[in-house]
N, C-alpha and C positions, 0 to 999 in steps of 0.2 A: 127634568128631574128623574133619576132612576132611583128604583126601590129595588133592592137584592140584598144579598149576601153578603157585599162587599165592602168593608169598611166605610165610615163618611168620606167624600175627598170632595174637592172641585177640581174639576179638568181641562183645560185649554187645548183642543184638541186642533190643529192643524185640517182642513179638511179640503180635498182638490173638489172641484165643485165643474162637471162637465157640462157640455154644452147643452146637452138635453136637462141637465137636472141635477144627478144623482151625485152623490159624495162620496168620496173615499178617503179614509183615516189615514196619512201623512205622516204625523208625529206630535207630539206633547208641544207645547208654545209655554211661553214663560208665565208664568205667574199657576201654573198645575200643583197643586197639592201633594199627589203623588204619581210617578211614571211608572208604577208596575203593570206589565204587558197582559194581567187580567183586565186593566181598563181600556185597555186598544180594545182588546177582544168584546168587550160587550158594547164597547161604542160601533163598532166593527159590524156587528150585527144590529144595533138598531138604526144601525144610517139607512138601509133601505125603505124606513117608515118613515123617514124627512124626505119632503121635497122642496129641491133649492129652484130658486126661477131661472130659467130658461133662459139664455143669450149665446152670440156670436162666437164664443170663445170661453174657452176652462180660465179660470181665476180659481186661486188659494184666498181661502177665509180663514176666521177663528173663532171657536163656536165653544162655547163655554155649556158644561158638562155638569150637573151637582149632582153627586151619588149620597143617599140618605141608606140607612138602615131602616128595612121593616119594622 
């Protein structure tokens, strides 16, 4: 859950998921609330504080995203 600025939404974020761990934001998946490129940007930056587990090989996920008003 993110708390900001940013209007309520839920987000289905597309996320490549490397062999050591880390993820990177892809694109919007179906069922997202809304696709304005402020929400890339702040999923964008909190991905480096998720760790995805570790395997042989990069796989694409979909990692559901709920932004709340302060």
């Amino acid at each position: 859950i993110f708390m900001g600025n940013l209007p309520p939404a839920t987000i289905n974020a597309k996320i490549k998921v490397s062999p050591e761990g880390r993820g990177t934001f892809v694109t919007f998946d179906k069922g997202s609330t809304n696709t304005d490129s402020k929400y890339a940007e702040a999923i964008r930056g909190y991905l480096p504080n998720i760790e995805f587990d570790k395997s042989d090989h990069e796989s694409i996920v979909t990692v559901p995203f709920n932004f709340r008003v302060q």
